[in-house]
C-alpha positions as CSV (number, residue, x, y, z in Angstrom):
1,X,0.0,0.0,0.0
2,X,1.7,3.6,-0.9
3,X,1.9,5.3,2.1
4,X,1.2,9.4,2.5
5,X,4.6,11.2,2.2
6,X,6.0,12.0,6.0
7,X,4.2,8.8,7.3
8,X,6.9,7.0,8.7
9,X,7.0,2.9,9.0
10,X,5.9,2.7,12.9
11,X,2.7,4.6,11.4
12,X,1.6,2.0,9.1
13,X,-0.8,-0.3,11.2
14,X,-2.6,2.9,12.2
15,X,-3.7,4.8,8.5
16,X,-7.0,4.2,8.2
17,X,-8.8,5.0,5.1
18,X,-12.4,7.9,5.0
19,X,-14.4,7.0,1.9
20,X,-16.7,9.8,1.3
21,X,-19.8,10.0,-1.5
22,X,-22.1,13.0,-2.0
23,X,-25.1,12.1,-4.0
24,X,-27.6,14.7,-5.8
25,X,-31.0,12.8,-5.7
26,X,-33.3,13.1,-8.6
27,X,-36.3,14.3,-6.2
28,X,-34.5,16.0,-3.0
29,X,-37.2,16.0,-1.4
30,X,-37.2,16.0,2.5
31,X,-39.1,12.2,2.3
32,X,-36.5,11.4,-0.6
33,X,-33.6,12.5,1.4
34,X,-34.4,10.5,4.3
35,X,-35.2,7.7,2.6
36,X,-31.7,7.8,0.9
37,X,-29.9,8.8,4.3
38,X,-32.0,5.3,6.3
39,X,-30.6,3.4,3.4
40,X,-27.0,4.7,3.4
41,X,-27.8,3.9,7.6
42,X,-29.1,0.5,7.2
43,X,-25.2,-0.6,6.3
44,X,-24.4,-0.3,10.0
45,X,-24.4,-3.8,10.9
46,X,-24.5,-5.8,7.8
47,X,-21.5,-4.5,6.8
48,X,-19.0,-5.8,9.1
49,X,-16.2,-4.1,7.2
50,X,-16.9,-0.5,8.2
51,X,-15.6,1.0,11.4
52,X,-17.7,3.8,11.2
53,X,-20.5,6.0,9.2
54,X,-22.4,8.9,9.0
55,X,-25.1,10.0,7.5
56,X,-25.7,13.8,6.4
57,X,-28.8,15.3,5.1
58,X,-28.0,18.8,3.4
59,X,-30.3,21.8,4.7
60,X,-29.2,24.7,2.5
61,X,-30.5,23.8,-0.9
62,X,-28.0,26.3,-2.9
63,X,-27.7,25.2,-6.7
64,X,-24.2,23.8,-6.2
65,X,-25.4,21.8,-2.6
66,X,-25.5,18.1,-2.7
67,X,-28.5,16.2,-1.3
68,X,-26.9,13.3,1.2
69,X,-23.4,12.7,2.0
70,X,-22.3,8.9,3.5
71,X,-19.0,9.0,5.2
72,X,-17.5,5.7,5.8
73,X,-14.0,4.8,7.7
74,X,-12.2,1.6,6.6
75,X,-9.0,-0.2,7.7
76,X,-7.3,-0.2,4.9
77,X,-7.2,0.0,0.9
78,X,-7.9,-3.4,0.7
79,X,-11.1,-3.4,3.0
80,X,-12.2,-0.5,0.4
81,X,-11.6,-2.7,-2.2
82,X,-13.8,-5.3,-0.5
83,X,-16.6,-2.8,0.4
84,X,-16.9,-2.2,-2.9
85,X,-17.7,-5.5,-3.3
86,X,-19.5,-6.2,-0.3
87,X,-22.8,-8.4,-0.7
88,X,-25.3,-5.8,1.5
89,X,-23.5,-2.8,0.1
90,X,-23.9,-3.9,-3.8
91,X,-27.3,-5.6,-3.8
92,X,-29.2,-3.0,-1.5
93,X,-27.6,-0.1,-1.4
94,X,-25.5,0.8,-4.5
95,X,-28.7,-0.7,-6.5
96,X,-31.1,1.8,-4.6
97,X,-28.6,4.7,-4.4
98,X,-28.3,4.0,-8.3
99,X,-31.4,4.4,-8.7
100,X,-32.7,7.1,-6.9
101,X,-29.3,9.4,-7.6
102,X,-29.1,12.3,-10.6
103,X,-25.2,12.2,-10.0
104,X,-22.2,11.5,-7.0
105,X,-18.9,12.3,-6.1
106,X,-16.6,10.8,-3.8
107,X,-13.1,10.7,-2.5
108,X,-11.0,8.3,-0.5
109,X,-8.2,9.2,1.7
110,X,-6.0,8.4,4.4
111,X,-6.4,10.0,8.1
């Protein structure tokens, strides 16, 4: 796994990995939004990978605002990697969040 510059090698077992998505829903409505942000939620649980989530609805509405934001934290590149690929994740939530979403961005770093 590269490592951030400056991280030295005692640091490794430590860097931890934030995934972060915004989604712009189709219909951002306050039902629609909750909806999105209870199935973003539901992973909590049945997906063991994650070590921790939250859940953001947005409240301003300004044209360049997105609608939900999921932030994850994961052990490592390779527990993204499986995430991705994770049962729960791909068959409930990507497939809904696919559905329901007008566009996403995301990033992936290391704390």
């Amino acid at each position: 796994m590269p490592m951030p510059s400056g991280v030295g090698i005692f640091m490794k077992a430590v860097i931890m990995i934030k995934h972060i998505v915004c989604f712009r829903l189709k219909d951002n409505s306050e039902a629609e939004c909750l909806k999105a942000r209870d199935v973003l939620l539901s992973m909590k649980g049945n997906v063991p990978l994650l070590r921790d989530i939250e859940v953001g609805v947005d409240f301003l509405h300004s044209p360049r605002s997105y609608d939900v934001i999921l932030q994850v934290v994961l052990d490592d590149e390779k527990a993204l990697d499986d995430y991705q690929n994770d049962e729960y994740h791909c068959s409930v939530v990507k497939k809904y969040m696919h559905a329901v979403a007008e566009s996403s961005v995301a990033i992936d770093y290391y704390l």
